[in-house]
N, C-alpha and C positions, 0 to 999 in steps of 0.2 A: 774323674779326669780334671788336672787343675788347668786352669790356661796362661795359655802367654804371651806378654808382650814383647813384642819385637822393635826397637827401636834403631834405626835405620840413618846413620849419620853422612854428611855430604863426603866426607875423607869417604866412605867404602865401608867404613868399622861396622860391624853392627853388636848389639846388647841383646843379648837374649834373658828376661826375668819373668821368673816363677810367678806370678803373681799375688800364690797360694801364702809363698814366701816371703813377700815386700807389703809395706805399701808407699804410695804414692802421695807426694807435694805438689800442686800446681800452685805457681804463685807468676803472677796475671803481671803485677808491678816489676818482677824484676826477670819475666819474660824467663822462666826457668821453669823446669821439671826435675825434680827429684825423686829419685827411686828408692826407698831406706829400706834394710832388712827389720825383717820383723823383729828380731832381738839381738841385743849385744851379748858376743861370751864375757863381757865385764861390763854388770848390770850399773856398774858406778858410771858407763858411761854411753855418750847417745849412741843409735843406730848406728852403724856405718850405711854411708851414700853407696852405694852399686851400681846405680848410674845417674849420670847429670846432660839432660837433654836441655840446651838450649835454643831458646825460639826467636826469630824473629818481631814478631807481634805480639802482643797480650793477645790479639785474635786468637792468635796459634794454639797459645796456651790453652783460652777457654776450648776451643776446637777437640784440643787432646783431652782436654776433660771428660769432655761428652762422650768420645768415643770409647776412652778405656770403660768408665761405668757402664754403658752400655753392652759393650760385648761382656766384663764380667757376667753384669746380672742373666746374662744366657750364657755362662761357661763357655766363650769361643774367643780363640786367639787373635791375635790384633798386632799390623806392623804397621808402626807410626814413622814417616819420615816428612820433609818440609810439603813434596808435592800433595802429600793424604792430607796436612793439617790445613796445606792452602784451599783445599776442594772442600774441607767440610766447613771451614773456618767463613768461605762467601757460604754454604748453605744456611749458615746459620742466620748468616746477615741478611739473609733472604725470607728466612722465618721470618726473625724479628719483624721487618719491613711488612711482610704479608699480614701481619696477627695485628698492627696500626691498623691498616685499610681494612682487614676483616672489621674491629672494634669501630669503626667507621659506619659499614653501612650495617654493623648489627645495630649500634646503638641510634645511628642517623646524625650524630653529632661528636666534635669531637675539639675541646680546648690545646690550643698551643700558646707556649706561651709568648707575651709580646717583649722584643727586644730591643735597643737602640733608643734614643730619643727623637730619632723622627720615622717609626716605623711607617708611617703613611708614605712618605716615599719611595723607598722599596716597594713596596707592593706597586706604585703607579711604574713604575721600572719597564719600558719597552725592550731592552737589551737584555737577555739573558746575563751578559758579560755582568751586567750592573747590578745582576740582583743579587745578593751577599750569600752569605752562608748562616744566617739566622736558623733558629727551629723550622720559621714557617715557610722558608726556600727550599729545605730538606725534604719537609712534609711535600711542598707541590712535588718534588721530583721523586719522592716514592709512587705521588699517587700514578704519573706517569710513566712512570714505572713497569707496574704493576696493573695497573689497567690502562684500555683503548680512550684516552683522553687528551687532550691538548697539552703541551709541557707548560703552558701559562694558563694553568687551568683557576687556578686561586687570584691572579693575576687582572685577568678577562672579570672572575667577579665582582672583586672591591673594585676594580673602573667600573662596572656596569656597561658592559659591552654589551652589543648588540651580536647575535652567533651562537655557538656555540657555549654556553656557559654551564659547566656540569654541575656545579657546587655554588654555593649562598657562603659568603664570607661577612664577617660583620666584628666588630671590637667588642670588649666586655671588662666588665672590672667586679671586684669582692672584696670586702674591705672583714678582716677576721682579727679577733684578741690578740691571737700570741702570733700569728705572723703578718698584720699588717695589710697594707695594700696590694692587690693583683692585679693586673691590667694583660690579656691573656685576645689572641685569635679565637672566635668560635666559626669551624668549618659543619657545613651543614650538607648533607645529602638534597637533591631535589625530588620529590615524588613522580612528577615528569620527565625524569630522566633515567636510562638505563645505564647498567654499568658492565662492561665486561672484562673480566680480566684477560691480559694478552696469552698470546697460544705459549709461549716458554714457560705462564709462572702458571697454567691454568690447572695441569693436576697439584701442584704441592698447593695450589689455592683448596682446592678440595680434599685433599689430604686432613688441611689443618681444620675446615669447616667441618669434618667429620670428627675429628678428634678431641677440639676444644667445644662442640657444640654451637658452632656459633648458629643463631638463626635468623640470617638477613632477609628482607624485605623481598616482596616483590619484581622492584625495579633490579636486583640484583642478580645476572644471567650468568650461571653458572653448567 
């Protein structure tokens, strides 16, 4: 039994393809899906298209990636439209984000890199408003996230507050041949501190600890 995708347009239209019978283009940059037959009746020339699914996002894109290869490799049909590609396209952005803070407290450490020329002030940044959109602003607001932590949790450590402090921040540098100088955030776990993920991300948090192997610490309540 071959399967099929169904692709599901905002007009109403919909595409129904063989899958047996095509294959597929994802291309991320110019936010398109192509659908080609498997052979031209004039080998002098390419495939014909059979259907052209446009995306709003490269998100979309990767999203529809994952799901067609997936239901092929189990032989089970699949109807792609914006709102399917929008729901898998955040799950994924939520893997990624979760499989950081996993690689976090399995490893107990974790370099980001340092950006701007006066990264030290950011970090001293009382106002959310005022903290930028650097690597290491991204990272605090994954870790809060995804775990029961303060949203200034990297924040609270490079001041050295006094409270609640989850994590050890500190600068770093590596100086290598062929690419030169580094200057990078090392985020550090505390041994004295537990960590838990919030109740929304806490099965896909286990989900991914069973499947990638991760094997985190002690202080890590799962």
């Amino acid at each position: 039994m071959s399967a099929w995708i169904r692709f599901q347009f905002d007009s109403g239209e919909t595409t129904l393809v063989n899958a047996a019978q095509a294959h597929f283009v994802f291309n991320p940059q110019e936010k398109r899906i192509e659908v080609h037959a498997n052979q031209s009746l004039d080998k002098d020339k390419p495939a014909p298209v059979i259907c052209l699914f446009v995306c709003e996002t490269s998100e979309q894109v990767a999203a529809a990636e994952e799901l067609v290869f997936d239901h092929l490799s189990r032989d089970q049909s699949l109807t792609l439209n914006m709102d399917v590609l929008d729901s898998h396209a955040e799950y994924l952005n939520h893997v990624t984000g979760l499989r950081m803070i996993l690689q976090l407290l399995h490893n107990g450490s974790m370099r980001i890199p340092l950006e701007g020329e006066f990264p030290e002030q950011e970090m001293l940044a009382q106002d959310d408003e005022a903290y930028g959109s650097t690597e290491i602003s991204q990272f605090e607001n994954m870790l809060t996230t995804y775990l029961e932590v303060p949203a200034d949790s990297l924040r609270r450590a490079f001041r050295k507050e006094v409270g609640d402090i989850p994590f050890e921040v500190a600068m770093d540098h590596e100086e290598c041949q062929d690419h030169g100088f580094h200057e990078y955030w090392v985020v550090r776990t505390r041994p004295d501190r537990n960590y838990r993920f919030r109740d929304s991300y806490h099965d896909l948090a286990v989900d991914l600890i069973e499947k990638d192997g991760y094997q985190l610490g002690s202080n890590a309540v799962v």
